[in-house]
C-alpha positions as CSV (number, residue, x, y, z in Angstrom):
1,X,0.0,0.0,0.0
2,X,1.5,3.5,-0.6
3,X,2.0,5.6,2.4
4,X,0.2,8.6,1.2
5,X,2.1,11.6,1.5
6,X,2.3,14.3,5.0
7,X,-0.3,17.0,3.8
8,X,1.4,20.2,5.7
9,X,-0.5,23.5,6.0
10,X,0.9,26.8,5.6
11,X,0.0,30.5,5.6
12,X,0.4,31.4,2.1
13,X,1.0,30.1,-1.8
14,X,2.8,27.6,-2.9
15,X,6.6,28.5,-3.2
16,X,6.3,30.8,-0.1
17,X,9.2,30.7,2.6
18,X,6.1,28.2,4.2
19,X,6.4,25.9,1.8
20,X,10.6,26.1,1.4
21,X,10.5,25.4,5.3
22,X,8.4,22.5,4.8
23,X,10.4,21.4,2.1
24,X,13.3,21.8,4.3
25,X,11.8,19.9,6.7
26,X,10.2,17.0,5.5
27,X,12.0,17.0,1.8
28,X,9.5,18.1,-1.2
29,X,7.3,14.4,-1.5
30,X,4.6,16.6,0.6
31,X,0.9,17.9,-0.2
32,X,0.8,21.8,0.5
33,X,-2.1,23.0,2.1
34,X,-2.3,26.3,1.3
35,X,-4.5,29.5,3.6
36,X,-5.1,32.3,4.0
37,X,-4.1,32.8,7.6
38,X,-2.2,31.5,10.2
39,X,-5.6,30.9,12.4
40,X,-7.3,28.9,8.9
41,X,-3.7,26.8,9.2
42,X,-4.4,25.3,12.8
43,X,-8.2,25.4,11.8
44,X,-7.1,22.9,9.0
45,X,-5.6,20.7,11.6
46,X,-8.3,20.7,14.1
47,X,-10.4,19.7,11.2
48,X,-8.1,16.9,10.2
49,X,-7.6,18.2,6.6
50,X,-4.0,18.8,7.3
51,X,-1.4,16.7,9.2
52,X,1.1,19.1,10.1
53,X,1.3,22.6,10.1
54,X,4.2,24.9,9.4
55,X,4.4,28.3,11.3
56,X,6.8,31.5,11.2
57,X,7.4,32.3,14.9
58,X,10.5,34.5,15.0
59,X,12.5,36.5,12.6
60,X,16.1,37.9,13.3
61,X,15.3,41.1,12.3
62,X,11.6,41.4,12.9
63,X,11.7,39.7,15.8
64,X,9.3,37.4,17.4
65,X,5.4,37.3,15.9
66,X,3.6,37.9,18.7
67,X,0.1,36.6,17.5
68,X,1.4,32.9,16.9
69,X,2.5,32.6,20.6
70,X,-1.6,33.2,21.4
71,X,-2.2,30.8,18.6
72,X,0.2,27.8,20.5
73,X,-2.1,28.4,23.5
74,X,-5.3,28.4,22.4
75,X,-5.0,25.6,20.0
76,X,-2.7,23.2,22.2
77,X,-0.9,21.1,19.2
78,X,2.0,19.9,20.0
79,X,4.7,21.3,18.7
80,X,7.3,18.6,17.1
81,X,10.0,20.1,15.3
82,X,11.7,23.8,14.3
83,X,13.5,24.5,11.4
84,X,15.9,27.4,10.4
85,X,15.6,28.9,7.0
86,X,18.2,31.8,5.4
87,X,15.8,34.6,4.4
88,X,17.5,35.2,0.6
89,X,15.4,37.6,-1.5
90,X,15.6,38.3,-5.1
91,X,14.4,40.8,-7.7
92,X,12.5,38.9,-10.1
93,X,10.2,39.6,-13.4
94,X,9.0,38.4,-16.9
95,X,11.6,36.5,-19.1
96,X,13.3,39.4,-21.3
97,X,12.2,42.1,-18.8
98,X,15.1,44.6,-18.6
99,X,16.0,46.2,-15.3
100,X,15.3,50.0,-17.0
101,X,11.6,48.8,-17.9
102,X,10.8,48.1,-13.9
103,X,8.5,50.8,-12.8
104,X,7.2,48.9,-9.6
105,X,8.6,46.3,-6.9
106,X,6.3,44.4,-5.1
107,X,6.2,42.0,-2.3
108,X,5.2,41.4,1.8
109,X,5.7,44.5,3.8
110,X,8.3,42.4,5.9
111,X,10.4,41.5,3.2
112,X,10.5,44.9,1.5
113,X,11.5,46.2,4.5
114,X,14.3,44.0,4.8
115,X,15.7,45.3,1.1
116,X,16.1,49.0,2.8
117,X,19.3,49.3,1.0
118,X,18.3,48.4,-3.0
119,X,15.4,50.7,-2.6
120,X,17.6,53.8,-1.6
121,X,19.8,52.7,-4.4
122,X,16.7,52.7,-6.8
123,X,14.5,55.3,-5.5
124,X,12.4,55.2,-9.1
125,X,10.4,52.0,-8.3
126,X,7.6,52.7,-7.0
127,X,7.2,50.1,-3.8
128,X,3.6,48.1,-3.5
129,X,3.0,45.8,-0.3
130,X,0.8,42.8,-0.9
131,X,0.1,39.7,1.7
132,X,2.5,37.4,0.2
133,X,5.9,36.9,-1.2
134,X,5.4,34.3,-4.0
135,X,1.5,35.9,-4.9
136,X,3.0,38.6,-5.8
137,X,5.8,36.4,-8.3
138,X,2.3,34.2,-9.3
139,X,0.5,37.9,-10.4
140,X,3.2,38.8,-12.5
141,X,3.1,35.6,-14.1
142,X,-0.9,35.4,-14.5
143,X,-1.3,38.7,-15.8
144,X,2.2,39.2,-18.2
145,X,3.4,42.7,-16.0
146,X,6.3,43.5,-17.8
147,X,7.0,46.9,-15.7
148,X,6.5,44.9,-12.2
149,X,9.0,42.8,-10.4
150,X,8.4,41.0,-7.6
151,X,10.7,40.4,-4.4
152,X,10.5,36.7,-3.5
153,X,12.7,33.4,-2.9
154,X,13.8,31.4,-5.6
155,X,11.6,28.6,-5.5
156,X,8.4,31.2,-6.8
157,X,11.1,32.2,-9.5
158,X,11.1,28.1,-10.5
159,X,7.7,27.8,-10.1
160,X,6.1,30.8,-11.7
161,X,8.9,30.3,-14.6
162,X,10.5,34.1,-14.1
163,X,13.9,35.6,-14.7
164,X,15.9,36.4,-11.8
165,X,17.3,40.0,-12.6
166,X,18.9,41.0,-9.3
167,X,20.1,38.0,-6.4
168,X,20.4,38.8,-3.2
169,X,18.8,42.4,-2.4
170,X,18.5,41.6,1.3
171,X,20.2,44.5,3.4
172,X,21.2,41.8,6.2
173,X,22.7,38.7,4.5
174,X,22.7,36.8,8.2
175,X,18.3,36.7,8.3
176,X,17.0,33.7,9.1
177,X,13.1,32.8,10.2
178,X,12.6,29.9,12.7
179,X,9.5,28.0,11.8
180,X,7.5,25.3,14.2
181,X,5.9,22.2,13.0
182,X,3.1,21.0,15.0
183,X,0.8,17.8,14.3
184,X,-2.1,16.0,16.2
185,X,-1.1,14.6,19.6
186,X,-1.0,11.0,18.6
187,X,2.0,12.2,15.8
188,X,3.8,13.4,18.6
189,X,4.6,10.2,20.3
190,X,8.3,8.9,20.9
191,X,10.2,11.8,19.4
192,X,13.6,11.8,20.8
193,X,13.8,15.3,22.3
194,X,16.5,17.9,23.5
195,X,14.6,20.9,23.6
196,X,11.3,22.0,24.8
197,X,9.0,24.4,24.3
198,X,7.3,25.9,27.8
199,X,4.4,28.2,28.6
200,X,3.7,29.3,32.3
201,X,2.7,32.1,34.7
202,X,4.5,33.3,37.8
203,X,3.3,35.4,40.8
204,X,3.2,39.0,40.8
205,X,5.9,38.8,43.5
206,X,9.8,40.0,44.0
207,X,12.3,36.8,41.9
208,X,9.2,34.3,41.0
209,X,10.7,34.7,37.4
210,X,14.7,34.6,38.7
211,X,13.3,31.4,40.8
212,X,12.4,29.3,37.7
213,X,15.3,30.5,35.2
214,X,17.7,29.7,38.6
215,X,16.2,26.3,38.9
216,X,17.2,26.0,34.5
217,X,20.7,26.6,35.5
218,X,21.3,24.6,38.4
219,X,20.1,22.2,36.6
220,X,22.1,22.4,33.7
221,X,19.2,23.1,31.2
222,X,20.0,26.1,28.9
223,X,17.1,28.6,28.2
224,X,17.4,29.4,24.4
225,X,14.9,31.9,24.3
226,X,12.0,33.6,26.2
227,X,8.8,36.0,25.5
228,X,6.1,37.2,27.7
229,X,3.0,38.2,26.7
230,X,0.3,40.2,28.9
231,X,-2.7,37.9,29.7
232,X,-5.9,39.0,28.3
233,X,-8.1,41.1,30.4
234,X,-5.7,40.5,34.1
235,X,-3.7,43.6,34.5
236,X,0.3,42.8,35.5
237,X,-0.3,39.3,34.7
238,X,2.1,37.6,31.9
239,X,2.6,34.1,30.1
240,X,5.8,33.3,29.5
241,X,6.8,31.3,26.7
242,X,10.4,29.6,27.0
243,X,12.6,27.7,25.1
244,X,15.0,25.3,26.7
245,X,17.7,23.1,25.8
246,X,19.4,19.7,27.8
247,X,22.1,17.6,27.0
248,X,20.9,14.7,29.8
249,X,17.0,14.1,30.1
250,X,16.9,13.6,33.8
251,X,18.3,17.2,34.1
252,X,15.1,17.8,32.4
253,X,12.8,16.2,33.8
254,X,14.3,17.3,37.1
255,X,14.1,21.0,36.5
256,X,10.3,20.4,35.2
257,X,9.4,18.8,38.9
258,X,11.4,22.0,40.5
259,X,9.7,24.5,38.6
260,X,6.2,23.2,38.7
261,X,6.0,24.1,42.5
262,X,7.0,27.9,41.3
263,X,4.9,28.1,38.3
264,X,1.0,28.2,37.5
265,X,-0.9,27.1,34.2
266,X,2.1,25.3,33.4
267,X,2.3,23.8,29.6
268,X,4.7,22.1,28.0
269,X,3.7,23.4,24.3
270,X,6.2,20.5,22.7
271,X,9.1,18.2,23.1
272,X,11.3,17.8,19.9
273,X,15.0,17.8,18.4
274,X,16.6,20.9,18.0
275,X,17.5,22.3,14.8
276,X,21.4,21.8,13.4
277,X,22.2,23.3,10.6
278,X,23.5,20.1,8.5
């Protein structure tokens, strides 16, 4: 029987950074579910029209995207893996479009903002934001613009068959996005883990955060990252969401016990392998 392939939802088209990520993650033998939002994504899972889901959640430059965090909580998928992926943006149009024909560059808000430089270079393009990266490479395509280029990765460029004219425009050649996977809790069984993800509130009192983060250490479990986020509707009350890493599992799993008797709504959002660049 043939194992049918992972379907994996994203926010966005086809040949977005999504779908790259995906690729990345589970190689390109995958069924792209594509929507509209990152809400319709976990919406697909719930619904069980996706398997996975693949979801921005921090940016080195833009930092981290606040709304998703919500969207971890509120759903409750576990979250099985992260990926890594080098932001490279290109300049890209109809084949036989000439540079000195561009009248317009358009692309997401995020990532024209990220070409700061090649737009003070070329202050005669006129600069449109639109939702999506590779849309905007799929519109030039669909409707033959031969004065717009688009600013997208160069898997649209492959797919929507267009002519790279400038590689590389990205002001910071170091930007990366981390994405998340998440899946349905039976998926999420026996994955051998080294880093967490964690969500939990503290008391509004003198070190209840230094109490947990001192436990980490002692401990020997490295906190990678951490954001708060005010709860809704309780005035100086926070979740915060923390990333740690471990080297031995019973460190772990010791620091959990510790820090449960410090912490309230305590969630562990996912247990997975961290991320190595190969």
């Amino acid at each position: 029987m043939e194992q049918q392939k992972p379907r994996v939802a994203i926010q966005g088209i086809r040949a977005s950074f999504h779908e790259e990520a995906a690729f990345k993650f589970f190689g390109e033998n995958i069924t792209t579910i594509e929507c509209n939002s990152f809400k319709q994504t976990f919406d697909k899972l719930q619904a069980r029209e996706a398997d996975y889901v693949v979801m921005a959640i921090e940016n080195s430059i833009a930092g981290s995207i606040l709304p998703n965090y919500s969207l971890l909580l509120s759903y409750n998928f576990p979250v099985v893996g992260e990926i890594y992926l080098p932001i490279q943006l290109h300049l890209m149009g109809l084949p036989g479009v000439k540079f000195e024909d561009i009248k317009t560059a358009m692309s997401h808000p995020i990532a024209i903002r990220q070409c700061d430089d090649f737009f003070n270079d070329h202050p005669q393009l006129k600069v449109v934001e639109s939702s999506d990266t590779a849309a905007c490479a799929k519109r030039i395509r669909e409707e033959q613009l031969t004065d717009t280029v688009a600013i997208a990765n160069s898997l649209a460029a492959k797919l929507y068959d267009l002519q790279i004219l400038e590689r590389r425009i990205e002001s910071n050649k170091k930007n990366f996005t981390r994405f998340l996977i998440l899946t349905h809790q039976e998926n999420a069984k026996n994955i051998p883990a080294n880093k967490a993800s964690l969500c939990f509130q503290v008391s509004n009192e003198v070190g209840s955060l230094a109490k947990v983060l001192n436990i980490l250490a002692e401990e020997g479990v490295n906190m990678s990252k951490i954001q708060s986020m005010p709860v809704l509707g309780k005035r100086n009350e926070y979740n915060f969401y923390v990333d740690v890493e471990w080297e031995d599992g019973k460190a772990y799993d010791a620091a959990i016990r510790q820090v449960l008797k410090y912490t309230h709504n305590f969630n562990i959002l996912g247990e997975y392998k961290r991320f190595i660049e190969e």
